[in-house]
C-alpha positions in Angstrom: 126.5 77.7 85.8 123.2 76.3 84.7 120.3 78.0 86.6 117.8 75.2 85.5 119.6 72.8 87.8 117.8 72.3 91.2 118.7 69.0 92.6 122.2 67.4 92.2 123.6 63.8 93.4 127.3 64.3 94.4 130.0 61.7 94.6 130.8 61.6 98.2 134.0 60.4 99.7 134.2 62.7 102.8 137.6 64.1 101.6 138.9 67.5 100.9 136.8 67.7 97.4 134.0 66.9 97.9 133.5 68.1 101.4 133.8 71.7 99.8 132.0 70.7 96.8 128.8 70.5 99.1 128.4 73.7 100.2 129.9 75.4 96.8 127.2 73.5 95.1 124.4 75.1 97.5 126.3 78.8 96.7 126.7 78.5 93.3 123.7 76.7 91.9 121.4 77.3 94.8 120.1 73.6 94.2 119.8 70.5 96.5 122.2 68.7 97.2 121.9 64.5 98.0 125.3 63.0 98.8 126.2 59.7 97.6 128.5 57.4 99.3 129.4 53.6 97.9 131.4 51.5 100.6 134.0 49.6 98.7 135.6 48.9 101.7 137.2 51.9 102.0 137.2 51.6 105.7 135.5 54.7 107.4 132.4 55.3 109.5 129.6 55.1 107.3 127.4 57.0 109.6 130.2 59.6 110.5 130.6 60.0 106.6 126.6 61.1 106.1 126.3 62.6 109.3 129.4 65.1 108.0 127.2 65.8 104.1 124.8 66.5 105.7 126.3 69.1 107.9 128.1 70.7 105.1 124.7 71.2 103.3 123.9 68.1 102.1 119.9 67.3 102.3 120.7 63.8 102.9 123.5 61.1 102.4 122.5 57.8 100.8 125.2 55.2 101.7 125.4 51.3 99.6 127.7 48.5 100.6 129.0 47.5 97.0 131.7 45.5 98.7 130.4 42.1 97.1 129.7 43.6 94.1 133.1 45.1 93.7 134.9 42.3 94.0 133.0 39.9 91.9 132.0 42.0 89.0 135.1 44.4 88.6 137.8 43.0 90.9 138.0 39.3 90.2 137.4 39.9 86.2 139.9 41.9 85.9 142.6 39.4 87.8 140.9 36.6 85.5 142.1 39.0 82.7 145.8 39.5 84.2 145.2 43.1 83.4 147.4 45.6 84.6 148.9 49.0 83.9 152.1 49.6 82.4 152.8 46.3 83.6 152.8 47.7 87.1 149.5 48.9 88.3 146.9 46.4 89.5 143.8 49.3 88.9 142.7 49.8 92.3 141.4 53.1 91.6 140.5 52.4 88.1 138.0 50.0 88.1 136.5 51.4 91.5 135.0 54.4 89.7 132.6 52.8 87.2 130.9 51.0 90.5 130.4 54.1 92.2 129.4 55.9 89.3 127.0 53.2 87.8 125.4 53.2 91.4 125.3 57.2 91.9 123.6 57.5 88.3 121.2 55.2 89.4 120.3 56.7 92.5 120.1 60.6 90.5 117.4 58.6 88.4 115.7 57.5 90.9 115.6 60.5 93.1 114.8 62.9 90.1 117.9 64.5 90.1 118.3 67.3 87.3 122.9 66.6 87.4 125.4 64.4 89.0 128.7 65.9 90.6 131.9 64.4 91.1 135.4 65.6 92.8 137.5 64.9 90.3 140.4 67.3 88.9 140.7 68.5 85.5 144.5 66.6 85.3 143.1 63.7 86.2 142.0 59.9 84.9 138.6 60.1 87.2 136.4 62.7 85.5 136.5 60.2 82.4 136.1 56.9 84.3 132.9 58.7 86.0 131.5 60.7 83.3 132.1 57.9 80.9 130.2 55.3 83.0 126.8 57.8 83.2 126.6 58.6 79.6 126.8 55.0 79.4 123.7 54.9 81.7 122.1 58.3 81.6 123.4 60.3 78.5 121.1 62.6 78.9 122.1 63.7 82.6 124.0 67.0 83.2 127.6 66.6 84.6 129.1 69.3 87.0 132.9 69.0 87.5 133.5 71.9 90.1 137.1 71.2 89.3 136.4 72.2 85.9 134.5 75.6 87.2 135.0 77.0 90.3 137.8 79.3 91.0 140.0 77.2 93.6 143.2 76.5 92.3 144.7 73.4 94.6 144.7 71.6 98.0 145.8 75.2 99.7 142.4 76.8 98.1 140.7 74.1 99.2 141.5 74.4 102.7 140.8 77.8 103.0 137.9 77.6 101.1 136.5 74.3 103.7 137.8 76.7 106.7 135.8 79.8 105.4 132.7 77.4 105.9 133.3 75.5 108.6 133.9 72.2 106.9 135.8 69.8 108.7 138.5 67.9 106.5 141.8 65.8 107.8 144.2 67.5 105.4 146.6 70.1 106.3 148.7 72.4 104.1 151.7 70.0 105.3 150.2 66.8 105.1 148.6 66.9 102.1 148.5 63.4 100.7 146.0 62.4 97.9 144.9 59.0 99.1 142.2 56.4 97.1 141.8 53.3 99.3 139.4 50.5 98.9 139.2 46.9 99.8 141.7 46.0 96.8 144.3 49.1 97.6 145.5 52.5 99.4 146.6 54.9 96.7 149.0 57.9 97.5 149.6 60.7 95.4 151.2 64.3 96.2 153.1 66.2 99.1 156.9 65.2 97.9 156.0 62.6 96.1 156.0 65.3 93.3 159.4 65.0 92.7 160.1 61.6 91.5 163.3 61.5 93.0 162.2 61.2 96.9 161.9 58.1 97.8 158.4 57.1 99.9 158.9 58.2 103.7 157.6 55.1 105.7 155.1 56.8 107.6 153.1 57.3 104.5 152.1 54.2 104.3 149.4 53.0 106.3 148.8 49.3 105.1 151.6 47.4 105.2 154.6 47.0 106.8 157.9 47.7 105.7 159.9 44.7 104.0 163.0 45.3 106.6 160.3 44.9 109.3 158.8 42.1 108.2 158.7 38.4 110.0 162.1 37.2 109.9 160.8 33.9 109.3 158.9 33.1 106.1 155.2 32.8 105.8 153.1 30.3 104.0 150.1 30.4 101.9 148.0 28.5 99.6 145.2 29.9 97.4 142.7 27.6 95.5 141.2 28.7 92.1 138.3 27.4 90.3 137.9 28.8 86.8 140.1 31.4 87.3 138.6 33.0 90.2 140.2 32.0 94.2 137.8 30.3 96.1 139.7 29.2 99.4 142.9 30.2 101.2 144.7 27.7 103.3 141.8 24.7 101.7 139.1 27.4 103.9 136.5 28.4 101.5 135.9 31.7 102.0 133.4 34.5 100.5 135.2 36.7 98.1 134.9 39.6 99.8 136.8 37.6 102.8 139.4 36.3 100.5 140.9 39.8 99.8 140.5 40.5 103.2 142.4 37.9 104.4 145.2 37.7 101.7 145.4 41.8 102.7 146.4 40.8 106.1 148.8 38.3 105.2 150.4 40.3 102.0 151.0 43.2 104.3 152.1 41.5 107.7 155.0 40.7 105.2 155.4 43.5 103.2 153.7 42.4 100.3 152.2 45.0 97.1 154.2 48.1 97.5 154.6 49.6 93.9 156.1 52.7 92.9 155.2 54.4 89.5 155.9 57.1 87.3 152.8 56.8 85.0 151.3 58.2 81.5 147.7 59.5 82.7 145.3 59.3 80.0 145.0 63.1 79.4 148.9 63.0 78.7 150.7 64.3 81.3 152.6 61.7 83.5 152.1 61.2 87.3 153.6 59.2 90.2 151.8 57.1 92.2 152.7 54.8 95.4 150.4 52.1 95.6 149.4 49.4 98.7 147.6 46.7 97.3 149.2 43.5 99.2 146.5 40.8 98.4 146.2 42.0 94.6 150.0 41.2 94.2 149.5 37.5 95.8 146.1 37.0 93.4 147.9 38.1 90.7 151.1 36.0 91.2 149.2 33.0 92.0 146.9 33.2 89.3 150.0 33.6 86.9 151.7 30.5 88.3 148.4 28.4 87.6 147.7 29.7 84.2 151.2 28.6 83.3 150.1 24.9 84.1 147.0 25.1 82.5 147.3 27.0 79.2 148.8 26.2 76.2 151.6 28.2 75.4 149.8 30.3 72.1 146.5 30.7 74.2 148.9 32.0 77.1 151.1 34.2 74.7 147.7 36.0 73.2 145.9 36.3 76.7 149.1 38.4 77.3 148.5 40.6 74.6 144.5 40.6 75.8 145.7 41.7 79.3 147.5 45.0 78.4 144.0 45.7 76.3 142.1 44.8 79.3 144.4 47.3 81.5 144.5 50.2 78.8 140.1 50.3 79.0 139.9 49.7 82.4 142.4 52.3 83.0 141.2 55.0 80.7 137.4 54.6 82.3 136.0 52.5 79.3 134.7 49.2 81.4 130.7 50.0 80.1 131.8 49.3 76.7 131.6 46.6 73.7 135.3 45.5 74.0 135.9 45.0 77.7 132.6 42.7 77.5 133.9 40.8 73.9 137.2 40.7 75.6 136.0 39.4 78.8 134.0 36.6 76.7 137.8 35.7 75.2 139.2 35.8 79.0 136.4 33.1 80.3 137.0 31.0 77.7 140.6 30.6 79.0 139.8 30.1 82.5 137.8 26.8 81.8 140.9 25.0 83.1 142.3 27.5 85.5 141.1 25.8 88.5 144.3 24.1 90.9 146.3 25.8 93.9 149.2 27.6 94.2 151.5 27.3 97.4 153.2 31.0 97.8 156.4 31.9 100.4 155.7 35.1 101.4 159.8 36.8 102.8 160.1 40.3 103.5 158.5 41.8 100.6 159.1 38.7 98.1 156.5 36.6 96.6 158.2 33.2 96.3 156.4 30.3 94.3 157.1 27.5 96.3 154.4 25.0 94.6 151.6 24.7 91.8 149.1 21.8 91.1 145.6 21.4 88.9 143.8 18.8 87.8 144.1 19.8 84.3 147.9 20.5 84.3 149.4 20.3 80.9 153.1 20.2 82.4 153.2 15.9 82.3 156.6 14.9 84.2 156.4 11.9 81.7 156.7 13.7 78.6 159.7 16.8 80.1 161.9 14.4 82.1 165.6 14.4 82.1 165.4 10.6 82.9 164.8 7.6 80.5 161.2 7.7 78.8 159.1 5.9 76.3 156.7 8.7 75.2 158.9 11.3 73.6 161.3 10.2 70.4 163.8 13.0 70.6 164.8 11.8 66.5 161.7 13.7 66.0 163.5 17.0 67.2 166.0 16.7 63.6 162.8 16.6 61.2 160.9 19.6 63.4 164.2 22.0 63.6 164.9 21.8 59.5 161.6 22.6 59.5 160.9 25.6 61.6 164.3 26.8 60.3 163.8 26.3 56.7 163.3 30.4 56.2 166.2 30.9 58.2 168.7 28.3 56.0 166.8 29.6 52.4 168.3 33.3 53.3 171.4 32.1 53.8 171.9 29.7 51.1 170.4 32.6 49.2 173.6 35.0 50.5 175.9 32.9 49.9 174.9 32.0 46.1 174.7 27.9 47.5 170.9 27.7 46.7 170.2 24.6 44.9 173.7 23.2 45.1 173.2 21.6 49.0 170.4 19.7 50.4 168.4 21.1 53.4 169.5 19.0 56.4 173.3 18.8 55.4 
């Protein structure tokens, strides 16, 4: 414990963490405590959420709607990117802590703050996606990671130790669900999901519906991009922060974004995690289906390899950093031409292309038709294969001793 600290701005969610961390904090390092709260669209009572800091020993609760900013700046790049995780994970979590953090660091500057706290555990991928993002701002800030300190041991601890001081919390020793949600995604980890072998009870999930309860009649939808990033839904322009909305409600009404995943955390152990992110699954899909029109097939194969870059830093916390911004200057080149709509059929839990169009579409029915055409000379295909086989014939002539004795092309 550092006895020079006297004023500390905490990471506040209102959860089981960092509802205990409050008054641990004012036992431990007898300092001040400021909550911070960032609404990323979480979905609780703001006010209830301060009002309860402050009553577990908080001196006060400063709450920012970062909703916009969130989906603009960390949200909508990273779908520009087609990043994911392990080619399953669409970073809901990931990318939400270097807003929060970035914000929080911000407000322990300007309210004088001697540290900055988060909830974090010590097995975790969150202590490095926050502590990354305020050396990147404040390197000279102290970090407390009670996690990493105090003497509670798991969820069970916790309780006890929130009980002991009369802190209100939703958990209970039986329903003990880790949960992350924001505007992009719900997050559940722990309780039997531990053993990788149980599958997901339903009532777990609180987003959406199951795919066996689903409409039994298809849903349509039709998502415009410009440059990369969706601007309308159903040819209704729409803010951004209303377009996840509103492909949220439609992805989960139809069982949309339910992924299951055994994953490699970045400190090395491996972890499994059911995500809800229903409107991430259609941006994602219809953004793939556009790119396909509008990018050459090199500049497509190399964004791939980009993408699982772009996952890997966003994943392991390092979105303040040289190559995420070089790598993001790559990804906008790209999205020039991304700009078109893409027509999904959304069927109990299946995303279902059911049309694609852009201005700047490089599939040309003229040039790939079965039918009778003037603009491709398929004589051109013998000169092209001898060619781009030519290593392939050398070897062999070369094992069978014929080399020199047959003319390429025979």
């Amino acid at each position: 414990m550092n006895p020079n600290i006297s004023k500390v701005v905490l990471a506040y969610s209102g959860g089981l963490d960092t509802s205990v961390i409050v008054p641990w904090l004012v036992e431990n390092y007898g300092c001040e405590v400021i909550c911070y709260t960032a609404d990323i669209g979480q979905g609780d009572d703001m006010d209830a959420v301060a009002k309860k800091a402050v009553a577990s020993g908080a001196s006060k609760c400063i709450v920012q709607d970062l909703k916009h900013e969130f989906v603009t700046e960390y949200i909508f790049p990273t779908l520009r990117a087609g990043a994911q995780y392990e080619e399953k994970y669409l970073l809901g979590t990931s990318f939400a802590r270097p807003v929060i953090a970035k914000h929080q660091i911000q407000v322990a500057l300007a309210e004088g703050a001697d540290a900055v706290a988060h909830g974090a555990t010590g097995k975790g991928n969150d202590q490095v996606r926050f502590e990354l993002t305020y050396k990147a701002f404040a390197p000279q800030m102290k970090i407390i990671a009670p996690w990493r300190e105090w003497d509670i041991k798991g969820r069970d601890d916790a309780l006890a130790y929130a009980a002991a001081h009369n802190v209100s919390v939703s958990q209970t020793s039986k329903k003990i669900y880790s949960r992350d949600g924001n505007l992009w995604h719900l997050s559940h980890e722990g309780g039997e999901l531990e053993d990788p072998w149980n599958e997901p009870v339903e009532d777990m999930f609180q987003l959406s519906v199951s795919p066996e309860n689903a409409p039994d009649q298809p849903t349509y939808v039709e998502i415009e991009f410009r440059q990369g990033t969706p601007i309308a839904v159903d040819g209704e322009g729409l803010e951004p922060v209303q377009i996840v909305e509103k492909l949220n409600a439609l992805g989960a009404a139809n069982g949309i974004g339910r992924v299951d995943l055994v994953e490699n955390r970045l400190v090395g152990m491996k972890s499994r995690g059911v995500y809800e992110t229903p409107g991430g699954a259609l941006l994602y899909w219809a953004h793939r289906e556009l790119e396909a029109l509008t990018l050459d097939r090199e500049t497509m194969h190399y964004k791939d390899l980009v993408a699982q870059k772009y996952g890997e830093l966003v994943y392991y916390g390092l979105w303040f950093t040289p190559l995420r911004e070089a790598l993001d200057a790559f990804v906008t080149k790209t999205q020039e031409r991304t700009t078109g709509t893409v027509k999904l059929k959304l069927y109990k839990g299946n995303i279902i292309t059911a049309g694609r169009k852009s201005p700047y579409s490089l599939y040309q029915e003229s040039v790939v038709t079965f039918m009778r055409d003037e603009i491709f000379n398929q004589q051109h295909a013998d000169g092209f294969i001898n060619l781009f086989g030519l290593p392939i014939t050398v070897r062999s002539m070369v094992n069978q001793g014929i080399l020199g004795k047959l003319e390429f092309g025979d």
